[in-house]
N, C-alpha and C positions, 0 to 999 in steps of 0.2 A: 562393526562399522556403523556410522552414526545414521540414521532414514531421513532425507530427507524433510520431511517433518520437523523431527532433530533441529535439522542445519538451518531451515525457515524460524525457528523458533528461538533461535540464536539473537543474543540484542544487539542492538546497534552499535559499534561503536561511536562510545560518549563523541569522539572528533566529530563525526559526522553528523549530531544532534546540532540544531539549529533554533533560534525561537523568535517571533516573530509579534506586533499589536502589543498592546496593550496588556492584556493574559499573560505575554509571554509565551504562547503555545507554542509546545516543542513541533517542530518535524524536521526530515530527512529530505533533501534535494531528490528531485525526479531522476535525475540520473545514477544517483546513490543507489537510491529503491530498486530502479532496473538493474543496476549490476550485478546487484545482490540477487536478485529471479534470476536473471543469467546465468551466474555459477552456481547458482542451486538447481536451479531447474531446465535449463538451457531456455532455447526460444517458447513461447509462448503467446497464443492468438486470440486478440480482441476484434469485438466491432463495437460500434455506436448504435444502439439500439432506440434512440431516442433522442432528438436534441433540444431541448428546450429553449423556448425564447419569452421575452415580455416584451410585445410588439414584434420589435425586426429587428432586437438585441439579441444574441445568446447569449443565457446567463447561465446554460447548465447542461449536461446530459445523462445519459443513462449508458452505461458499458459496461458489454460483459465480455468477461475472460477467460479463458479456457486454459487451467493447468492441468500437467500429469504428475502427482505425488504419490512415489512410493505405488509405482506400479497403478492409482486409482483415476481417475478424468473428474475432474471438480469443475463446475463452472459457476462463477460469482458472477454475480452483476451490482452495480454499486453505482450510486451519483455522483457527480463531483459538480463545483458549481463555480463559478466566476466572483469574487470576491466583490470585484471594482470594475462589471463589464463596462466596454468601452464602446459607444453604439457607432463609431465609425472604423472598428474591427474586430468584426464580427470572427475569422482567421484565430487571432489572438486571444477570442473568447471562449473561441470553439479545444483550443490547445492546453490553456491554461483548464478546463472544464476537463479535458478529460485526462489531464495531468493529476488533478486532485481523484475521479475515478479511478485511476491507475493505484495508486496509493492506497486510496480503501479497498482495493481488491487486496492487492498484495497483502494489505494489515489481515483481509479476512482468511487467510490462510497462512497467518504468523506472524512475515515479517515486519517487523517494526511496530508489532501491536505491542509491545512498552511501553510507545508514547499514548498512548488511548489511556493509559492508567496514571490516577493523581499521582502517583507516588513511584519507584523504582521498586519498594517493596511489595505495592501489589500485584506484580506480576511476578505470575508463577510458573508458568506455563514450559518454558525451558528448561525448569528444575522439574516439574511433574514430568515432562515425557522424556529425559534422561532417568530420571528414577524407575522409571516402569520399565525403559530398557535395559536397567542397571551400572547404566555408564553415568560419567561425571563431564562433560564436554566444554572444554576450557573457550 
């Protein structure tokens, strides 16, 4: 049976790859991301540990989030920041902020950490820890 970890480490389906600016950078819709922590892991509890502003904007926060992987309690904290805040919603600023937080936590315990890599080839990480369990996980 595959751990957890396994099933976080699992890539994105391409469908659900997205890209965005100028770069192109890939990502995964917020609601994508949570699905996938939901059937991997069930619920899962954040706070907002910080919210950053420049003046009376928010342009950012600080969240941490508490997983249980494979029997272990992880807790990441991660930034997420407002691209294009908007100083007459502040709401909107604060959502989008820790939309992108949500995201880099998630990445910091697997999922969708593909996209963080230039390439499809450089990520390894779902064939190394199938390998070491000896499974092949389609």
């Amino acid at each position: 049976m595959a751990t957890q970890l396994q099933a976080l480490a699992k890539r994105v389906p391409p469908a659900w790859i997205q890209t965005k600016g100028s770069f192109n950078a890939r990502y995964v819709a917020h609601a994508n991301i949570t699905q996938m922590i939901l059937a991997t892991l069930g619920p899962t509890s954040q706070r907002v540990e910080q919210i950053i502003y420049n003046g009376d904007t928010i342009t950012g926060v600080l969240l941490t989030m508490t997983f249980n992987i494979d029997d272990v309690t992880v807790e990441i904290t991660e930034c997420g920041d407002c691209e294009r805040p908007d100083p007459d919603n502040n709401a909107r600023n604060l959502q989008t902020s820790i939309s992108g937080a949500y995201k880099r936590c998630a990445m910091r315990v697997g999922k969708a950490l593909q996209l963080w890599c230039d390439e499809d080839e450089e990520y390894i990480l779902d064939r190394v820890l199938n390998e070491r369990e000896g499974k092949d996980i389609v």
